[in-house]
C-alpha positions as a LaTeX table, in Angstrom:
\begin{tabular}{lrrr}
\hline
Residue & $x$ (\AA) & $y$ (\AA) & $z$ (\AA) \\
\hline
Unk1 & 44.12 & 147.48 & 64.61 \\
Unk2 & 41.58 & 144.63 & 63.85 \\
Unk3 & 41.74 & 142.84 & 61.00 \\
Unk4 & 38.73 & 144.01 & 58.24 \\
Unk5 & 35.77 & 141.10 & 58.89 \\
Unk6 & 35.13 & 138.79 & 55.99 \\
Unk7 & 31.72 & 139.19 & 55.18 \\
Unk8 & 28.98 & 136.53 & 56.11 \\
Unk9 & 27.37 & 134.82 & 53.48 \\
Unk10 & 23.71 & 135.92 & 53.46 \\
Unk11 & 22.34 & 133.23 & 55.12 \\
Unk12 & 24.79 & 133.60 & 57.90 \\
Unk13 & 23.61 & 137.44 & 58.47 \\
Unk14 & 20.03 & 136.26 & 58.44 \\
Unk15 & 20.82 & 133.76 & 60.82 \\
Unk16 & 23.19 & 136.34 & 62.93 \\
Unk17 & 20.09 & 138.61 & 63.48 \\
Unk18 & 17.56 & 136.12 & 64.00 \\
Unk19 & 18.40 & 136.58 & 67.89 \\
Unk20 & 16.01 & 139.59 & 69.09 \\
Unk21 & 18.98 & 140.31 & 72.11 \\
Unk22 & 21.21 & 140.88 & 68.94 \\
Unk23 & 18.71 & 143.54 & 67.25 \\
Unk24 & 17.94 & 145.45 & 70.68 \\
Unk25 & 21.77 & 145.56 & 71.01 \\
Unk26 & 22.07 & 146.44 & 67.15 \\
Unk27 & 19.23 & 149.38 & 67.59 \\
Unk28 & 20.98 & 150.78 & 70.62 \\
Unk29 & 24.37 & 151.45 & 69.23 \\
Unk30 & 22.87 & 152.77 & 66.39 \\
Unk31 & 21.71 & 155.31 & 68.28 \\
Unk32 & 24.78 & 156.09 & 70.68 \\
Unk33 & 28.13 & 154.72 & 71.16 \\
Unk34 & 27.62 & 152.96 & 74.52 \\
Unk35 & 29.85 & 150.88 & 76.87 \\
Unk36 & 29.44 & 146.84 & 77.26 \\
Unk37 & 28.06 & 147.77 & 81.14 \\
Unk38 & 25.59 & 150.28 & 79.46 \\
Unk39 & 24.40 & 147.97 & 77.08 \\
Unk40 & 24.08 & 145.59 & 79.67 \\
Unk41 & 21.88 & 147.62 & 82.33 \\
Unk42 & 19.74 & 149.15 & 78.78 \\
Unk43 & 19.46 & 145.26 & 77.96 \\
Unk44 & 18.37 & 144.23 & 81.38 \\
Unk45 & 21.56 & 141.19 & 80.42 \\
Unk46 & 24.50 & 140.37 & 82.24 \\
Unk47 & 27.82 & 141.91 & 81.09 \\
Unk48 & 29.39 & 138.25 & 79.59 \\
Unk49 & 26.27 & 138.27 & 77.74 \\
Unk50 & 26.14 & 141.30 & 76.15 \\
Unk51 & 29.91 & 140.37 & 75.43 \\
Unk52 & 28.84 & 137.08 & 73.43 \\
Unk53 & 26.49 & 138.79 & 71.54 \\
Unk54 & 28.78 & 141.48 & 70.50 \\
Unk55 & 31.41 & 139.00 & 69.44 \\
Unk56 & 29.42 & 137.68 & 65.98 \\
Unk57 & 28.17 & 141.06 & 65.33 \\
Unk58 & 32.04 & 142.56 & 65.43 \\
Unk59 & 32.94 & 139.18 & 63.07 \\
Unk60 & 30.35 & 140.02 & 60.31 \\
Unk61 & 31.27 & 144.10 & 60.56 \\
Unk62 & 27.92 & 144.81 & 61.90 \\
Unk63 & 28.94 & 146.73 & 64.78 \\
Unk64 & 32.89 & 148.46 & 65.58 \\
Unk65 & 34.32 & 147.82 & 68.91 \\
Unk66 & 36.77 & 149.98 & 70.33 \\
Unk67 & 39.15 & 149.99 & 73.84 \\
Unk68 & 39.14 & 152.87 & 75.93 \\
Unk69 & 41.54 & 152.05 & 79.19 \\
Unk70 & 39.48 & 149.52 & 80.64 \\
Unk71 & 35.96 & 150.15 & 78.71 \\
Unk72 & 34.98 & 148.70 & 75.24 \\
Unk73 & 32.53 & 150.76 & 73.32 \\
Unk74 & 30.49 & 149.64 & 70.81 \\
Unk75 & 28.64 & 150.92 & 67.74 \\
Unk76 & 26.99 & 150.71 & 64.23 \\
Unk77 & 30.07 & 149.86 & 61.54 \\
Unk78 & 29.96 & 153.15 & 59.39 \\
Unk79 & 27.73 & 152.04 & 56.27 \\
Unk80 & 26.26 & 149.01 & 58.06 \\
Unk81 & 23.11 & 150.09 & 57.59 \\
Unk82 & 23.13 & 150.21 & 53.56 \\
Unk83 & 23.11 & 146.45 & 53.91 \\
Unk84 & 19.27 & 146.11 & 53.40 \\
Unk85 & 19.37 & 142.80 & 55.78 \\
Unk86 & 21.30 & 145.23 & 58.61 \\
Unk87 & 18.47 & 147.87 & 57.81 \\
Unk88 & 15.71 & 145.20 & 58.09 \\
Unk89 & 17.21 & 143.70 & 61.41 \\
Unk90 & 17.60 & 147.59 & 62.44 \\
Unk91 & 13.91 & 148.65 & 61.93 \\
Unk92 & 13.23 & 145.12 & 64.04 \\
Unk93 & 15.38 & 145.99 & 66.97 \\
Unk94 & 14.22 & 149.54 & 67.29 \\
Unk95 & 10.81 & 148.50 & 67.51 \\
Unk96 & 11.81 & 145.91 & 70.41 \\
Unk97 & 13.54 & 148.77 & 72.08 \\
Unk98 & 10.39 & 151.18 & 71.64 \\
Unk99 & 8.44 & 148.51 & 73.30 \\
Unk100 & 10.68 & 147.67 & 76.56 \\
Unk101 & 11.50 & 151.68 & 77.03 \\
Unk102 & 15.38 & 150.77 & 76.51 \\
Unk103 & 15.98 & 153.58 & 73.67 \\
Unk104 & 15.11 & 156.19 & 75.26 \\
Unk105 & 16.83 & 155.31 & 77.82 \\
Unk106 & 19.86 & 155.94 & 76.01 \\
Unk107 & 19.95 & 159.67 & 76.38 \\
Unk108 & 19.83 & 159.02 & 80.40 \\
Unk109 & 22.21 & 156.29 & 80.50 \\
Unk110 & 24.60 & 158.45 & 78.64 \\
Unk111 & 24.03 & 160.95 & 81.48 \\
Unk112 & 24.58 & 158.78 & 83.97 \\
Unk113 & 28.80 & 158.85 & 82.78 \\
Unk114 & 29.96 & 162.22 & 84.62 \\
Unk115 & 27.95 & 161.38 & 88.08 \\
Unk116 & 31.07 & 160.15 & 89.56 \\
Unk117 & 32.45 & 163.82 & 88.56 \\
Unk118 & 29.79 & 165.34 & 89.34 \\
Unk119 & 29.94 & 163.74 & 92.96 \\
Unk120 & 33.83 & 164.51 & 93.35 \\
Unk121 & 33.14 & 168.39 & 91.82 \\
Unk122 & 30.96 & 168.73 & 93.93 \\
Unk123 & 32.20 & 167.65 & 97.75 \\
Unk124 & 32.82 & 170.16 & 100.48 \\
Unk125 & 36.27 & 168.14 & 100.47 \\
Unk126 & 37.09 & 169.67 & 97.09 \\
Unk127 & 35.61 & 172.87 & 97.71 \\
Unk128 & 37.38 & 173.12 & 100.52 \\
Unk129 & 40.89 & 172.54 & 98.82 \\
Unk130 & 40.12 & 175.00 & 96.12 \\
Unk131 & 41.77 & 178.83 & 97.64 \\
Unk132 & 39.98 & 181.44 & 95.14 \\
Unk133 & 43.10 & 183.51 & 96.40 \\
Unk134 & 45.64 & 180.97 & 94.57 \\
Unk135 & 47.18 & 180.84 & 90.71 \\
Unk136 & 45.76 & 177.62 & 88.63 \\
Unk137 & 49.27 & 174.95 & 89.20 \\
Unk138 & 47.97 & 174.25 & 85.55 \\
Unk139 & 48.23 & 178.13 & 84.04 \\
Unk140 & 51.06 & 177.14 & 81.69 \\
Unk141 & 49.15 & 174.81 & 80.20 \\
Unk142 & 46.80 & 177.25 & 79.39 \\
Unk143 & 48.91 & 180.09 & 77.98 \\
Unk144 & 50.30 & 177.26 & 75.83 \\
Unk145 & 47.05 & 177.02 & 74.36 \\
Unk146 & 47.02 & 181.11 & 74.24 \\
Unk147 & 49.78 & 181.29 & 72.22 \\
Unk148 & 48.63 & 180.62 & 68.71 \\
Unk149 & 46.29 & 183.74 & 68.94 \\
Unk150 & 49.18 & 186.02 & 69.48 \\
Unk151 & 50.36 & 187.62 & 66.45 \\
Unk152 & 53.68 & 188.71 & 67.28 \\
Unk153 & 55.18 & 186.17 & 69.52 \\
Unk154 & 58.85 & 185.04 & 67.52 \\
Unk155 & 61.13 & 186.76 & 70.41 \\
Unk156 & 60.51 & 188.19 & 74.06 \\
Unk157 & 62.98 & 189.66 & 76.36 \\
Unk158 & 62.65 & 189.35 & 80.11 \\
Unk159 & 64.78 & 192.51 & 80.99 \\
Unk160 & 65.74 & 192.06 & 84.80 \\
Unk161 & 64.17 & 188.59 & 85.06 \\
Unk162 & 65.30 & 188.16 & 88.78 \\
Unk163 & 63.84 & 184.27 & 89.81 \\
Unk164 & 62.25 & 184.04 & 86.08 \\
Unk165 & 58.89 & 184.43 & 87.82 \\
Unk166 & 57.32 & 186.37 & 84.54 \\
Unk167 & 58.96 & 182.80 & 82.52 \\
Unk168 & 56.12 & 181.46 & 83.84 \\
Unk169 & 54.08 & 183.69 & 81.29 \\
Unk170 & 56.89 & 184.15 & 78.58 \\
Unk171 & 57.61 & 180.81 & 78.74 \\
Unk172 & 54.45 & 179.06 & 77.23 \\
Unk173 & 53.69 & 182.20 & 74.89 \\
Unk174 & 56.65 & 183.19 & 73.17 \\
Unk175 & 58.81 & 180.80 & 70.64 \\
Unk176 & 61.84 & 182.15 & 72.30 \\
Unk177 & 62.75 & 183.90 & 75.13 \\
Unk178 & 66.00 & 185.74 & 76.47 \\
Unk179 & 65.83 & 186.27 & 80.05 \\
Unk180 & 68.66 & 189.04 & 81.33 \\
Unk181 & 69.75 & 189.88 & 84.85 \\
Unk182 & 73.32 & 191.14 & 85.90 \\
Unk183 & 73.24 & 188.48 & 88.75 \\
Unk184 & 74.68 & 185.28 & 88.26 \\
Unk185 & 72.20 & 184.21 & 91.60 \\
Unk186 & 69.16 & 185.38 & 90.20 \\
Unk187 & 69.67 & 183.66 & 87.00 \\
Unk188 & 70.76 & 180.45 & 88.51 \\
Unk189 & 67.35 & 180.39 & 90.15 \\
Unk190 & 65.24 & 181.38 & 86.79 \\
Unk191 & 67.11 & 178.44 & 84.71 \\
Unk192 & 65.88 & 176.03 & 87.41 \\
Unk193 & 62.39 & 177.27 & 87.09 \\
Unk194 & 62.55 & 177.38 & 83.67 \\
Unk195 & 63.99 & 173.32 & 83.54 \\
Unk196 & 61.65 & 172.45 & 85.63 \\
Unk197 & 58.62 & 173.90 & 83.58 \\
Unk198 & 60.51 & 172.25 & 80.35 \\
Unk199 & 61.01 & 176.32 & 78.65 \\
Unk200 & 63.76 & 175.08 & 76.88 \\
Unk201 & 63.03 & 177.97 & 74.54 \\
Unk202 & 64.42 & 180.38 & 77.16 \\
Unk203 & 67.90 & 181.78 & 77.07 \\
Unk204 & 69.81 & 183.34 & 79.79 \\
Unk205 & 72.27 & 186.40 & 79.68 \\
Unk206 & 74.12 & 187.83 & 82.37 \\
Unk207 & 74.19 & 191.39 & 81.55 \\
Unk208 & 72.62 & 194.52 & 82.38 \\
Unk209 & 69.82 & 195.60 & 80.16 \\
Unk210 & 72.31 & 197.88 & 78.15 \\
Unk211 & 74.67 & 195.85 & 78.25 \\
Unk212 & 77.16 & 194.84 & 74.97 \\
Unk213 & 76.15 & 191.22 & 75.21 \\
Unk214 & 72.37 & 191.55 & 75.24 \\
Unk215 & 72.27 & 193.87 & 72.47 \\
Unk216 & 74.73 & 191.68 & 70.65 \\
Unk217 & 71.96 & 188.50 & 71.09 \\
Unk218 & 69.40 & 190.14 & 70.30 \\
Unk219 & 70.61 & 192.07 & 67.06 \\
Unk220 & 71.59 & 188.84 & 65.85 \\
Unk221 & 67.79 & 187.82 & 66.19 \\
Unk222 & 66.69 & 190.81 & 64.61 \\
Unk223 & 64.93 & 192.22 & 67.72 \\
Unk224 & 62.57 & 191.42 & 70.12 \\
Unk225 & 58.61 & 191.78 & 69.53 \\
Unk226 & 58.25 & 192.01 & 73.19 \\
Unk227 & 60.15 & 193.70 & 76.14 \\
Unk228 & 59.19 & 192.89 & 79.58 \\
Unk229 & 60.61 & 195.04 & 82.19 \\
Unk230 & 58.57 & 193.96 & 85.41 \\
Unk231 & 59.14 & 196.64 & 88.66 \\
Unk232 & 62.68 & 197.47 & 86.99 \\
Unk233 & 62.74 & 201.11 & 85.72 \\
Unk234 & 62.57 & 202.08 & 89.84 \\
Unk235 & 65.54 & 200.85 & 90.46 \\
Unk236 & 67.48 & 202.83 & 87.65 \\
Unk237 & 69.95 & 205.18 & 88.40 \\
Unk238 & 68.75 & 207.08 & 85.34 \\
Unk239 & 65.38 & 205.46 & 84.15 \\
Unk240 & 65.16 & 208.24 & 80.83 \\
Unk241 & 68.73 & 206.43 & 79.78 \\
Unk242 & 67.06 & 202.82 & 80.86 \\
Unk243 & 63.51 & 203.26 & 78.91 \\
Unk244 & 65.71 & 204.29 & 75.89 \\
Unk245 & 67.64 & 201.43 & 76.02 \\
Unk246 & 65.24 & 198.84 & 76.25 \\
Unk247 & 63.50 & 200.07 & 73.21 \\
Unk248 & 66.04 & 199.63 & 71.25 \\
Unk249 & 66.14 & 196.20 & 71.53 \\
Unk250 & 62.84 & 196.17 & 70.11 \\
Unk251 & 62.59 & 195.29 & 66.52 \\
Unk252 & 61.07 & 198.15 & 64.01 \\
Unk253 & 57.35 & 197.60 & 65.76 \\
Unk254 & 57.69 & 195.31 & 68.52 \\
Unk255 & 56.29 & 196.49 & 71.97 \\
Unk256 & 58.12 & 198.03 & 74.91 \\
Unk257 & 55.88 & 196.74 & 78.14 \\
Unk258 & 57.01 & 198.37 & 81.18 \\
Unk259 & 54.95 & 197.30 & 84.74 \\
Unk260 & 56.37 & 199.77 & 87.80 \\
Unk261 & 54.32 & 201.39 & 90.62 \\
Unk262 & 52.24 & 204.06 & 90.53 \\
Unk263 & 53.59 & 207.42 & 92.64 \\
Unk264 & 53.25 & 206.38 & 96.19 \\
Unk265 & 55.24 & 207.52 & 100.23 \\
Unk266 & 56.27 & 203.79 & 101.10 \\
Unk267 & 60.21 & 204.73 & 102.17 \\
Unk268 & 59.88 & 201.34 & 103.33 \\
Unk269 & 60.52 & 200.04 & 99.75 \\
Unk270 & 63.50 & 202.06 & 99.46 \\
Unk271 & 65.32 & 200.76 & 102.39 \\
Unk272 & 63.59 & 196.91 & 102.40 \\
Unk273 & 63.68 & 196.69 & 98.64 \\
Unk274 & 66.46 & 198.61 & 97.80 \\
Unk275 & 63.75 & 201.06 & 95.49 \\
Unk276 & 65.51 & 204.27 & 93.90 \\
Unk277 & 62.15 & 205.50 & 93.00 \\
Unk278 & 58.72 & 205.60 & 94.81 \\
Unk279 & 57.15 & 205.27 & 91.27 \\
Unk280 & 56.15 & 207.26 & 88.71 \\
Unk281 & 53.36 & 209.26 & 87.55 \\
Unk282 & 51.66 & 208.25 & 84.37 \\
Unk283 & 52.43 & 211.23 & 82.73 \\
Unk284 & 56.02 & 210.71 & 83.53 \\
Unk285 & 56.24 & 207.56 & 81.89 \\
Unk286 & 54.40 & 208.65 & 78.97 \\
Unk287 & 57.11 & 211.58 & 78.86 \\
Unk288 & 59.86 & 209.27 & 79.35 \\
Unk289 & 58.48 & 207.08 & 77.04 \\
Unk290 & 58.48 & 209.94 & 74.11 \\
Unk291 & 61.48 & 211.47 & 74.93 \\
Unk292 & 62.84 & 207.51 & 73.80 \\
Unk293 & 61.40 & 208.21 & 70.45 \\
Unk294 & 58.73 & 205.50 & 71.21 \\
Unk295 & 55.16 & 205.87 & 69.66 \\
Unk296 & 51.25 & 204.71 & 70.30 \\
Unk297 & 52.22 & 205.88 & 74.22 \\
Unk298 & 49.62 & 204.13 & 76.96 \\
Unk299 & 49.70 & 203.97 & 80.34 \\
Unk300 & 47.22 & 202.02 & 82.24 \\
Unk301 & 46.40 & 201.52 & 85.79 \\
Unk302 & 46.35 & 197.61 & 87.01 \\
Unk303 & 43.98 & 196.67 & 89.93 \\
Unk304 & 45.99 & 196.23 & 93.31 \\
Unk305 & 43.74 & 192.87 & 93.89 \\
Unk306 & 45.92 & 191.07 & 90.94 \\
Unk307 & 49.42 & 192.56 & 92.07 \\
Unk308 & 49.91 & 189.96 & 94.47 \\
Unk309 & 50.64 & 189.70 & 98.04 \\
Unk310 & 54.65 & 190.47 & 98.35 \\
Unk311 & 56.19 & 193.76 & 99.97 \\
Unk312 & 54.68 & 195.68 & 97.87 \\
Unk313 & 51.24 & 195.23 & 97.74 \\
Unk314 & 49.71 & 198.05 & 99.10 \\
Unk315 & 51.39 & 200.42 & 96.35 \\
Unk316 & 49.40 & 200.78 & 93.08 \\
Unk317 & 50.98 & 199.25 & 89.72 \\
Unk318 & 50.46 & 200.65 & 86.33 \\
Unk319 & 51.58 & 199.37 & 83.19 \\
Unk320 & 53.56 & 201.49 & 80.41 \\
Unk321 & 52.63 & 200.42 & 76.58 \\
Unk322 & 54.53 & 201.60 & 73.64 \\
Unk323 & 56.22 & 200.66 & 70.24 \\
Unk324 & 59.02 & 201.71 & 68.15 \\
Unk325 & 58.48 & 203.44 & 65.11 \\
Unk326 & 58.37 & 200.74 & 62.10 \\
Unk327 & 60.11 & 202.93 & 60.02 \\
Unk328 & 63.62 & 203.67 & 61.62 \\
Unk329 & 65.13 & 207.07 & 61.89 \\
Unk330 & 68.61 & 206.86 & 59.63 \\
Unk331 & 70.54 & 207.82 & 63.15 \\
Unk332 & 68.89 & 204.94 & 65.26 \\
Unk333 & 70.34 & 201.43 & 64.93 \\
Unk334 & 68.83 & 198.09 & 66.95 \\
Unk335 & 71.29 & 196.99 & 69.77 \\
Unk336 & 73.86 & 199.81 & 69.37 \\
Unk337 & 75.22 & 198.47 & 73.32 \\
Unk338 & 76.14 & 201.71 & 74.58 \\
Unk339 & 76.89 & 202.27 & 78.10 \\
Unk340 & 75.09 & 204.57 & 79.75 \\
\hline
\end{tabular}
């Protein structure tokens, strides 16, 4: 940080603006923080010039100077201009600038700072590299920003988290995470996804979805607010005994979210993706969903053009919505870990 300028004896600041260079370049960054090569091309000077001249002004506290990488901006000093001598040499400068054009110029000069990105945004090279098809590399940076706006984002579980794929989501949104799969290769792959994105808010559990261990996690934390189950309740054995399980590892109000395909013929799930079910009908799940003792029931249908391009894109998702009851039954207890 500089050091606060000592300031000129009056004579010296009458002297310092006697220069009319030094009250065109006092007028301009009045009017706009500007750049030593701006000033220069709005000065019709040379950039060492400019320089020289900003040098006494920055001494007496006239003007502020600031880095920026390789740029130095300059501008006004805040309250400069109550200094009646400033104010004077100010009126003089702007009038010197009305004549030659060179303030309002500013506006234009100004302008002239995003042309290079303008030029680069703006190629058929970069046009060309940018697949409307493809994920932003950058969305976890966004949901990161997301998150704040979320109400309700303490604990998430990823039931059946597979490669951690829906981390990618969690991950940024949620202050924790507990991601659960029953195999010990599937998880090894999600922790690497999730060290490489830096989720060190995610924790893994090798269990099944009812299992002892989960439960015991997450009634230690109270519940989750969230349960994922992404394209998981098709390959239940029993999904009535798996829906009912996930929600109880909801906390009193938390959200059971439940993505699976709509009803659909494909037998080529069942024997390439080892599918029990060929989906579900909407009212199914919303029976299912009941039946579990959950409330505020919703299914929705999700367009096929965001599902993705894997083996199972040309089956229909749909997404299941529901919540546990804040006020719990007497009989019902979060995490009870039965098998079923």
């Amino acid at each position: 940080m500089d050091a606060l300028p000592t300031p000129p004896a009056r004579w010296e600041l009458y002297r310092l603006l006697a220069e009319p260079v030094r009250l065109r370049l006092l007028a301009l960054a009045a009017e706009e923080e500007l750049a030593i090569g701006e000033l220069a091309e709005l000065l019709q000077e040379g950039q060492p010039n400019v320089s020289r001249h900003v040098a006494p002004l920055k001494k007496a506290g006239v003007v502020s100077v600031r880095r920026h990488g390789t740029r130095v901006l300059v501008r006004l000093a805040e309250g400069a201009e109550s200094d009646p001598v400033v104010a004077d040499g100010l009126a003089a400068g702007r009038a010197l600038c009305g004549e030659d054009g060179s303030l309002s110029r500013v506006a234009e000069v100004v302008a002239q700072r995003d042309a290079s990105a303008r030029e680069f945004f703006g190629s058929a090279r970069v046009a060309e590299e940018m697949d409307p098809a493809s994920l932003p590399r950058e969305l976890p940076a966004y949901l990161t920003a997301l998150a704040p706006l979320i109400a309700e984002r303490g604990l998430a579980v990823d039931a059946g988290t597979g490669a951690g794929f829906l981390l990618e989501v969690l991950g940024p949104l949620f202050e924790r995470v507990i991601a659960v799969d029953r195999e010990p290769i599937q998880l090894e792959v999600a922790r690497q996804r999730a060290r490489l994105r830096g989720y060190d808010n995610v924790e893994f559990v090798c269990d099944t979805y009812d299992g002892r261990e989960l439960a015991k996690v997450v009634r230690g934390l109270g519940g989750a607010d969230v349960v994922f189950a992404s394209r998981v309740l098709h390959h239940a054995p029993k999904p009535s005994l798996a829906l009912a399980a996930l929600g109880e590892l909801l906390r009193p109000g938390g959200a059971l979210i439940v993505l699976d395909y709509e009803a659909h013929e494909d037998e080529t799930l069942r024997d390439e993706q080892a599918d029990l079910w060929l989906g579900f009908e909407a009212s199914e799940l919303e029976g299912l969903a009941r039946r579990a003792g959950l409330t505020e029931v919703s299914v929705r249908r999700i367009p096929r053009e965001r599902c993705g391009s894997g083996p199972d894109r040309a089956v229909s998702w749909q997404c299941l919505v529901a919540r546990r009851e804040k006020r719990e039954p007497k009989n019902l207890a979060i995490g009870s870990g039965r098998r079923r």
